[in-house]
N, C-alpha and C positions, 0 to 999 in steps of 0.2 A: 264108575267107569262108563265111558260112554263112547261108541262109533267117532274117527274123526275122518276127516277129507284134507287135504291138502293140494291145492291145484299152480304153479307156477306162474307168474303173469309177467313177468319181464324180462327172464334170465332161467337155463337151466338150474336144478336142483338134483341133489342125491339125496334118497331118504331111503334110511336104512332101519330097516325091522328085525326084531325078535321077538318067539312066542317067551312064554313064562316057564319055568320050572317050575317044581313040584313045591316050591318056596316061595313060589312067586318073582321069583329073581328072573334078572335075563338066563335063556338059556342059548349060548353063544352056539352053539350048534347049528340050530336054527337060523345064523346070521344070516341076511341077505340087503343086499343095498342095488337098488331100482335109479337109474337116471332118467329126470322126468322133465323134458320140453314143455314150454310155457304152452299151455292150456291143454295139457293131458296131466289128470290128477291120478291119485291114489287115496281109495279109502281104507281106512284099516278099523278092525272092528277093536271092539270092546278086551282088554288086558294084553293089547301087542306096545312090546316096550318098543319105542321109535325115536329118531333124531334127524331134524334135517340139514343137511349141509349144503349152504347156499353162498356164493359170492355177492351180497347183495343186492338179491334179487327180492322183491315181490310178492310175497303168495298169497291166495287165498286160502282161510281155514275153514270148515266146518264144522260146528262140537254146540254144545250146549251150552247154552249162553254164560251159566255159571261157572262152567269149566274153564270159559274166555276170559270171565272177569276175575278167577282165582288166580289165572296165570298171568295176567297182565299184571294185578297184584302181588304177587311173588317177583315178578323182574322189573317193575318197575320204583315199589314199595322196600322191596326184602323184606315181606312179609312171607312167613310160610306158607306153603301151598296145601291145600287141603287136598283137591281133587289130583293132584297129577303126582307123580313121583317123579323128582331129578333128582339124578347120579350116577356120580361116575361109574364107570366099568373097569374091570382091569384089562388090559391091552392081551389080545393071544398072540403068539407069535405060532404060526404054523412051520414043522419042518418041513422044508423045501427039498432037502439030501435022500428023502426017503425015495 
């Protein structure tokens, strides 16, 4: 696990964070999602589960070079990924009526 950055260079982005549980799973709780203008970044440290939602746009990453080249190889190969964990979540639905 390692610190990553992410900074927007052409087009807004949403990236959305959670810490870990005690499983290491997302812990939904935690949820938060940050709207970030092209050249104001977000770093997040080491074991935050994160995703970004981008209309393609642009961004810069920062991570370890190893981390970049596992993950390029995972999306571009469908090789597994050693360093990073992808997966899905299950959707929460919050009551609204309360």
């Amino acid at each position: 696990m390692t610190q990553q950055a992410v900074v927007p260079l052409t087009k807004e982005i949403v990236q959305v964070l959670c810490l870990s549980d005690v499983n290491q799973r997302p812990d939904l709780s935690t949820l938060r999602a940050y709207r970030l203008s092209p050249g104001v970044g977000i770093c997040m440290r080491a074991g935050v589960w994160h995703a970004t939602r981008a209309d393609d746009a642009t961004c810069l990453m920062l991570t370890r070079r190893s981390t970049t080249e596992d993950l390029i190889d995972h999306l571009v190969n469908d090789r597994p990924a050693k360093e990073s964990t992808i997966s899905e979540i299950t959707p929460v639905h919050l009551d609204t009526d309360g």
